[in-house]
ZADO-1210 file (C-alpha; in nm, 4 decimals, padded with zeros to 6 digits):
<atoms>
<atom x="00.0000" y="00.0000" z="00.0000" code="UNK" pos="1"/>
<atom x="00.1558" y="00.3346" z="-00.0808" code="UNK" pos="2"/>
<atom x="00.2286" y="00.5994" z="00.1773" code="UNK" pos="3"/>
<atom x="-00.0603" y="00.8809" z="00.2155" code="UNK" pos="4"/>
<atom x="00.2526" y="01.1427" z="00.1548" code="UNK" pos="5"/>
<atom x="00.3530" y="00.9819" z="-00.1510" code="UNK" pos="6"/>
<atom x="-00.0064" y="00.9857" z="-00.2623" code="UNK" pos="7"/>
<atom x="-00.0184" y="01.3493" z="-00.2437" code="UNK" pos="8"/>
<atom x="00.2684" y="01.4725" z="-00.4265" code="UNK" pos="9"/>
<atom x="00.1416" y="01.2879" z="-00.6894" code="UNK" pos="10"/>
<atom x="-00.1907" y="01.4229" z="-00.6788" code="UNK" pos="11"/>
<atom x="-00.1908" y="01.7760" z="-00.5150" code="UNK" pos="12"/>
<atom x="-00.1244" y="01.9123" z="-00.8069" code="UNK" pos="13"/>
<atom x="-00.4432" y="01.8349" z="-00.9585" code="UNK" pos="14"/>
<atom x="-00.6249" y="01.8537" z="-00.6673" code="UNK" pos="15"/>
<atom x="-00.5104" y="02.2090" z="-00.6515" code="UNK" pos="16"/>
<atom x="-00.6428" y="02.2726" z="-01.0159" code="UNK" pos="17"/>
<atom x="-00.9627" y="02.1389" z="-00.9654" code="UNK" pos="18"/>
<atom x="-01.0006" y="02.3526" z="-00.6701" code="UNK" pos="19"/>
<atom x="-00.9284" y="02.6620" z="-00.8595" code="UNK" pos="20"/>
<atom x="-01.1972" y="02.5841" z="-01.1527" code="UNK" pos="21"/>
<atom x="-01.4093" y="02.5258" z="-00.9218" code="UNK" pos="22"/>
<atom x="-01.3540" y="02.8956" z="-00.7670" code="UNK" pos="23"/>
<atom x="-01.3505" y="03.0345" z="-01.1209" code="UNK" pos="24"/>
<atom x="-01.7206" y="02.8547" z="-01.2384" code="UNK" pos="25"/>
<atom x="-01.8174" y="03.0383" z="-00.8842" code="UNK" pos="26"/>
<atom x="-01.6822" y="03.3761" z="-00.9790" code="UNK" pos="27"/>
<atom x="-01.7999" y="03.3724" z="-01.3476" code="UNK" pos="28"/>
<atom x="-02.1736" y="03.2716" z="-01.2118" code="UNK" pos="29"/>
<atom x="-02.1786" y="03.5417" z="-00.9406" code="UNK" pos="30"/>
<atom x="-02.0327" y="03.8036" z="-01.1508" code="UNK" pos="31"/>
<atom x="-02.3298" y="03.7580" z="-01.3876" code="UNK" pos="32"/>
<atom x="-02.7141" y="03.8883" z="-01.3882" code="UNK" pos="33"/>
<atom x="-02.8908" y="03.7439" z="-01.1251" code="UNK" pos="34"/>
<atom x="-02.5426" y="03.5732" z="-01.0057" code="UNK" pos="35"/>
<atom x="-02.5775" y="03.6559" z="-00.6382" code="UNK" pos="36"/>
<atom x="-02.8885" y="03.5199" z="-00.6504" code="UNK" pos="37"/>
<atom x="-02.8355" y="03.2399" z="-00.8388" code="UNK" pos="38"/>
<atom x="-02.5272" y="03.1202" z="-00.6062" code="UNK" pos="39"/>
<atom x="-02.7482" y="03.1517" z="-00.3053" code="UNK" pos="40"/>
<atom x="-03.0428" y="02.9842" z="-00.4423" code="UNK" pos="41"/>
<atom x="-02.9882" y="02.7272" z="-00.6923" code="UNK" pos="42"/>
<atom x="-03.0268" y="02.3591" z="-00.6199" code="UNK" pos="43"/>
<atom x="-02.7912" y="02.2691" z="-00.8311" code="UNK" pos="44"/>
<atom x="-02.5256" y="02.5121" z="-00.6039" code="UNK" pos="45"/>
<atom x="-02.6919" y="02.4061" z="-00.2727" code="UNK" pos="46"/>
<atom x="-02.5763" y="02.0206" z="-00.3877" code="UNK" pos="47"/>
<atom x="-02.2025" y="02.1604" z="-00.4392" code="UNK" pos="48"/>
<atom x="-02.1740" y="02.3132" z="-00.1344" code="UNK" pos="49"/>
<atom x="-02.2851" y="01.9643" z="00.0537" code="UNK" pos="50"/>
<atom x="-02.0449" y="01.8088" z="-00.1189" code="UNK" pos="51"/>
<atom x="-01.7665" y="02.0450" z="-00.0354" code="UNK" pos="52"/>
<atom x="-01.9176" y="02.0266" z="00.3870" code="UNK" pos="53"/>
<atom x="-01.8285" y="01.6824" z="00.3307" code="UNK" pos="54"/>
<atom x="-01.4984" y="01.7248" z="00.1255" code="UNK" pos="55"/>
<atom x="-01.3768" y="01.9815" z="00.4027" code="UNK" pos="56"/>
<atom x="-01.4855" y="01.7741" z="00.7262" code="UNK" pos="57"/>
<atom x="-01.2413" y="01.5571" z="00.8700" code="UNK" pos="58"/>
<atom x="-01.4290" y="01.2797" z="00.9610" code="UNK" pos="59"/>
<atom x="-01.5087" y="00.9062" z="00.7459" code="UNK" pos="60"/>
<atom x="-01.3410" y="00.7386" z="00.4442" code="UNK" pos="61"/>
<atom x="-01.6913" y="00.7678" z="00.2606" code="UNK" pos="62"/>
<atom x="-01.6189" y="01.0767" z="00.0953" code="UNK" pos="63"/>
<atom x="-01.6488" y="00.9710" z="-00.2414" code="UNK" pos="64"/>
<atom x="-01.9711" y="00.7571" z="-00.1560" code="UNK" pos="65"/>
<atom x="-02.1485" y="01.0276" z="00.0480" code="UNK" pos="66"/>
<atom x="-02.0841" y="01.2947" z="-00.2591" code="UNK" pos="67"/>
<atom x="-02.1953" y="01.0847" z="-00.5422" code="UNK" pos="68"/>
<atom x="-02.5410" y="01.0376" z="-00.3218" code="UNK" pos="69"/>
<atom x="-02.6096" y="01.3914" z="-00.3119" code="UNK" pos="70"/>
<atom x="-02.5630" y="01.4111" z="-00.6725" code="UNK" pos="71"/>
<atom x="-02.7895" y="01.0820" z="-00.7312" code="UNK" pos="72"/>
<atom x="-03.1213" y="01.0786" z="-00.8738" code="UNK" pos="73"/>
<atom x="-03.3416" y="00.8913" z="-00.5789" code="UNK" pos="74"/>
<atom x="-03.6618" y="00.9219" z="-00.7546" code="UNK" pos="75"/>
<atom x="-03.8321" y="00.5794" z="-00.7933" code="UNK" pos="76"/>
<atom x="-03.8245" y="00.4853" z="-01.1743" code="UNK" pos="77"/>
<atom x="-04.1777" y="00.5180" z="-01.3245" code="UNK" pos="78"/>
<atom x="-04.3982" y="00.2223" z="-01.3236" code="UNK" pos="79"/>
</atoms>
């Protein structure tokens, strides 16, 4: 199994960029019409930022599990 250190110099880098996308999809929304509101409102947004209260809390090995489930459809299939 490899070290958790080695792990992350191979992978901060990206982790880094996704981070900053992320930030810049943010800023382009909120800098448009209706972006403030959008941000604050949005489903879609509201989703993101349970992911990232999970992404940022320290706690579990589930991350990956507990995000995809907040982006998963739940609805029953139609009959």
């Amino acid at each position: 199994m490899p070290h958790s250190k080695d792990v992350l110099e191979h992978q901060y880098l990206e982790m880094r960029w996704r981070t900053l996308s992320l930030a810049a999809d943010l800023d382009r929304i909120g800098r448009c019409e209706n972006g403030p509101q959008t941000l604050r409102n949005d489903a879609r947004l509201q989703k993101l930022r349970k992911a990232l209260e999970i992404l940022t809390s320290d706690g579990g090995q589930d991350r990956a599990e507990r995000v995809q489930m907040i982006f998963s459809d739940m609805t029953p299939p139609p009959k």
